[in-house]
TORKOL-4160 file (C-alpha; in steps of 0.2 Angstrom, whole numbers, padded with zeros to 4 digits, m for minus):
126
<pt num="1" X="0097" Y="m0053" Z="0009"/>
<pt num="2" X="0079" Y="m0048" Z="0010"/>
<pt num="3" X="0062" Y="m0050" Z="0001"/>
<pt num="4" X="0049" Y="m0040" Z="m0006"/>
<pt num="5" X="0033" Y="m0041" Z="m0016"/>
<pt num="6" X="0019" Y="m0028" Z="m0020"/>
<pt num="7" X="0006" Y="m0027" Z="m0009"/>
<pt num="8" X="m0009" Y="m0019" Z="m0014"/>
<pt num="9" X="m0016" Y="m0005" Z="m0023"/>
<pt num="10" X="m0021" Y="0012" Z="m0013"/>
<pt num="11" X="m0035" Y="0024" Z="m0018"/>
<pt num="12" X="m0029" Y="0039" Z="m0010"/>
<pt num="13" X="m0048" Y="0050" Z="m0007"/>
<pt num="14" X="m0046" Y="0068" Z="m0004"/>
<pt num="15" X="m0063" Y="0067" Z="0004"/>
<pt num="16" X="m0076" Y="0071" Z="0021"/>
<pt num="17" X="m0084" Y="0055" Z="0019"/>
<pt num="18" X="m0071" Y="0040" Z="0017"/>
<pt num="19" X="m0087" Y="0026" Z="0021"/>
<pt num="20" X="m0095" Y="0033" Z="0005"/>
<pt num="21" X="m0078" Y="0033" Z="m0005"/>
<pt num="22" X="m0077" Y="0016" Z="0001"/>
<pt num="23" X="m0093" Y="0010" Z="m0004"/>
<pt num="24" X="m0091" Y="0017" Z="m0023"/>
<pt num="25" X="m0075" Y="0008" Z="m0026"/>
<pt num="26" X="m0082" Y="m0007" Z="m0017"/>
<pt num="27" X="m0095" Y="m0008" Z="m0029"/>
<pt num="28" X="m0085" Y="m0001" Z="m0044"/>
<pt num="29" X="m0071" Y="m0017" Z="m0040"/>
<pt num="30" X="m0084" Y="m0029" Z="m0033"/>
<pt num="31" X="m0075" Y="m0032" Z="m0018"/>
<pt num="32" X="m0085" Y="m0030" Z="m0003"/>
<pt num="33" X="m0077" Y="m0019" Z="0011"/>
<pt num="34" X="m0072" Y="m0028" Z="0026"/>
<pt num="35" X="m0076" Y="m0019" Z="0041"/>
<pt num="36" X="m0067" Y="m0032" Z="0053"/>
<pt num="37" X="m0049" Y="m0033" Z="0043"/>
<pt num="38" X="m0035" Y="m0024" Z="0056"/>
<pt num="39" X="m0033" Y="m0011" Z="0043"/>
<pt num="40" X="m0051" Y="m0005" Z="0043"/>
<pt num="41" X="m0049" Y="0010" Z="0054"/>
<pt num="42" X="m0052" Y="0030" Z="0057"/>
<pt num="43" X="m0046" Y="0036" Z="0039"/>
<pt num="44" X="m0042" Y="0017" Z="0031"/>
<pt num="45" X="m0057" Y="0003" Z="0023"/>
<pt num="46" X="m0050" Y="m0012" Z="0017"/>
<pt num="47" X="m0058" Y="m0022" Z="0004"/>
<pt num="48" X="m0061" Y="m0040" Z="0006"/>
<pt num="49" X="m0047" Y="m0046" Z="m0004"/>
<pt num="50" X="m0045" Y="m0065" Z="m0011"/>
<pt num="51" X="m0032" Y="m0077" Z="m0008"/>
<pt num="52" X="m0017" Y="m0073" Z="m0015"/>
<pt num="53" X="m0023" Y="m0056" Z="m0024"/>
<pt num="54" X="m0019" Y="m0039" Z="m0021"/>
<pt num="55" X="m0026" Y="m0031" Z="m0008"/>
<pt num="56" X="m0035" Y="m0013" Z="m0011"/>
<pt num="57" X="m0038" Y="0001" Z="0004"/>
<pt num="58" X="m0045" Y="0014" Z="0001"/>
<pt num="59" X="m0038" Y="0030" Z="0013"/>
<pt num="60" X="m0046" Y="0048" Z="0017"/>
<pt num="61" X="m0030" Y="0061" Z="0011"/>
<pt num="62" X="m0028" Y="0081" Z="0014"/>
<pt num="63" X="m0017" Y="0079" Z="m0006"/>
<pt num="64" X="m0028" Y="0075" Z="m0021"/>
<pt num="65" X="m0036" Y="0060" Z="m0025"/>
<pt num="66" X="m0021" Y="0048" Z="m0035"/>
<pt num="67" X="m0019" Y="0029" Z="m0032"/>
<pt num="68" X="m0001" Y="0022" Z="m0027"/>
<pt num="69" X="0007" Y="0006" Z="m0023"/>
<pt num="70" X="0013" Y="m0002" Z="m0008"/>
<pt num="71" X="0028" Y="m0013" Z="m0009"/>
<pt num="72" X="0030" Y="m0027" Z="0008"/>
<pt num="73" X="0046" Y="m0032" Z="0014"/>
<pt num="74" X="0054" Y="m0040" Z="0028"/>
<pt num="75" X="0066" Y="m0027" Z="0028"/>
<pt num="76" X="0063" Y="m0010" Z="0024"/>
<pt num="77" X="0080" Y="m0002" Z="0027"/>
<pt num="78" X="0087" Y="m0015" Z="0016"/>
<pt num="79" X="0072" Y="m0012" Z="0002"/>
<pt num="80" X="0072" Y="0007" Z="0002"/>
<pt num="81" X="0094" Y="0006" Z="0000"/>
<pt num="82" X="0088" Y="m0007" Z="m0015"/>
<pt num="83" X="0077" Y="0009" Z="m0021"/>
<pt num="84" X="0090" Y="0021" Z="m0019"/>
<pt num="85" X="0101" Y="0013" Z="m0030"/>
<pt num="86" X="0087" Y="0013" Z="m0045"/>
<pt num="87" X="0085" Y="0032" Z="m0043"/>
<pt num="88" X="0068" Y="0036" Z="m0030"/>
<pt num="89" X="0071" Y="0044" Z="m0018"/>
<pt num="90" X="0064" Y="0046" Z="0001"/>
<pt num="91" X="0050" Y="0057" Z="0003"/>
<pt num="92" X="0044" Y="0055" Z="0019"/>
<pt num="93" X="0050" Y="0042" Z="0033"/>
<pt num="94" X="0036" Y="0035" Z="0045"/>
<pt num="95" X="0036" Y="0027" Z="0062"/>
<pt num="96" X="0029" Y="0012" Z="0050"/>
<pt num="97" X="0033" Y="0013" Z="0033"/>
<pt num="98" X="0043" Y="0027" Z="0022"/>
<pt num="99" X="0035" Y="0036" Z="0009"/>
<pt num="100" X="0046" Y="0036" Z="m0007"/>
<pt num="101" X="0045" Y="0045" Z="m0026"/>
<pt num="102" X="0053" Y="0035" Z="m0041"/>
<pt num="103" X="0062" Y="0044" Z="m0054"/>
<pt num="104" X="0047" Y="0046" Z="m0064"/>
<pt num="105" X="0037" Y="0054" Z="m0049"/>
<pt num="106" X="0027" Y="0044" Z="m0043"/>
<pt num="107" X="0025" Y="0041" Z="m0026"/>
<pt num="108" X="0024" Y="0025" Z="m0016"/>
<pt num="109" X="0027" Y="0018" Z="m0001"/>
<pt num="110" X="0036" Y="0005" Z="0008"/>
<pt num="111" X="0029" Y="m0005" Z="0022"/>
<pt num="112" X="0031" Y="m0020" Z="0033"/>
<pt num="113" X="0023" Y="m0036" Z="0028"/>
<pt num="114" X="0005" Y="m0035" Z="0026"/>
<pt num="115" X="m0004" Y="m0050" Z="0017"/>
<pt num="116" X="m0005" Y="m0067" Z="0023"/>
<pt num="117" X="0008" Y="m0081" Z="0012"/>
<pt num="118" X="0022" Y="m0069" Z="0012"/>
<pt num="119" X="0036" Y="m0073" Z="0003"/>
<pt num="120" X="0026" Y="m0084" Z="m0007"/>
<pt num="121" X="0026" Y="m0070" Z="m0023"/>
<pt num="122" X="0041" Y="m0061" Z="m0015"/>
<pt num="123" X="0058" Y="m0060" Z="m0026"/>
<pt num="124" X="0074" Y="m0062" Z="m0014"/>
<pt num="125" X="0086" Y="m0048" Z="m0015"/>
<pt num="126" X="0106" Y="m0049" Z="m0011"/>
């Protein structure tokens, strides 16, 4: 048995300056960035996110600009097998998190358990 829930939405910025990137969709989602959140760092800008909302980071990428999903689990073995039977596939597998496609080809990714309230939100897989 394990859980998982979507985390957040990733704006993936095939760009030099990710603190301007950052700053657009800040102002375009009126979320202001949140330079103290763990996540904020060296190619990664969180936005402030509300209680028991998505969160949105936005990431510097060498592949062009897209936005993807993150699913959080407490198990990513077990949740990337549950995948496999639905017809993604594994892309990439990081120290972290693995990188998947689904069937329809897009990519997503995913990772450990990121937002506070987890499992509120989370369905429970057998």
């Amino acid at each position: 048995m394990h859980r998982s829930r979507i985390n957040g939405i990733l704006i993936d910025c095939n760009t030099d300056d990710i603190a301007a990137a950052a700053r657009f969709w800040a102002a375009a989602l009126g979320r202001p960035v949140d330079p103290d959140h763990p996540g904020t760092r060296g190619d990664y800008v969180m936005l402030e996110t509300p209680p028991d909302e998505l969160s949105v980071q936005i990431q510097r990428v060498s592949h062009e600009s897209r936005v993807h999903i993150d699913i959080e689990t407490d198990d990513i073995p077990a949740e990337v097998a549950r995948l496999e039977k639905l017809g993604a596939t594994v892309d990439v597998r990081k120290e972290r998190w693995v990188v998947m496609r689904a069937p329809t080809g897009h990519r997503f990714c995913i990772v450990r358990v990121q937002r506070d309230g987890f499992p509120k939100g989370a369905v429970t897989w057998e």
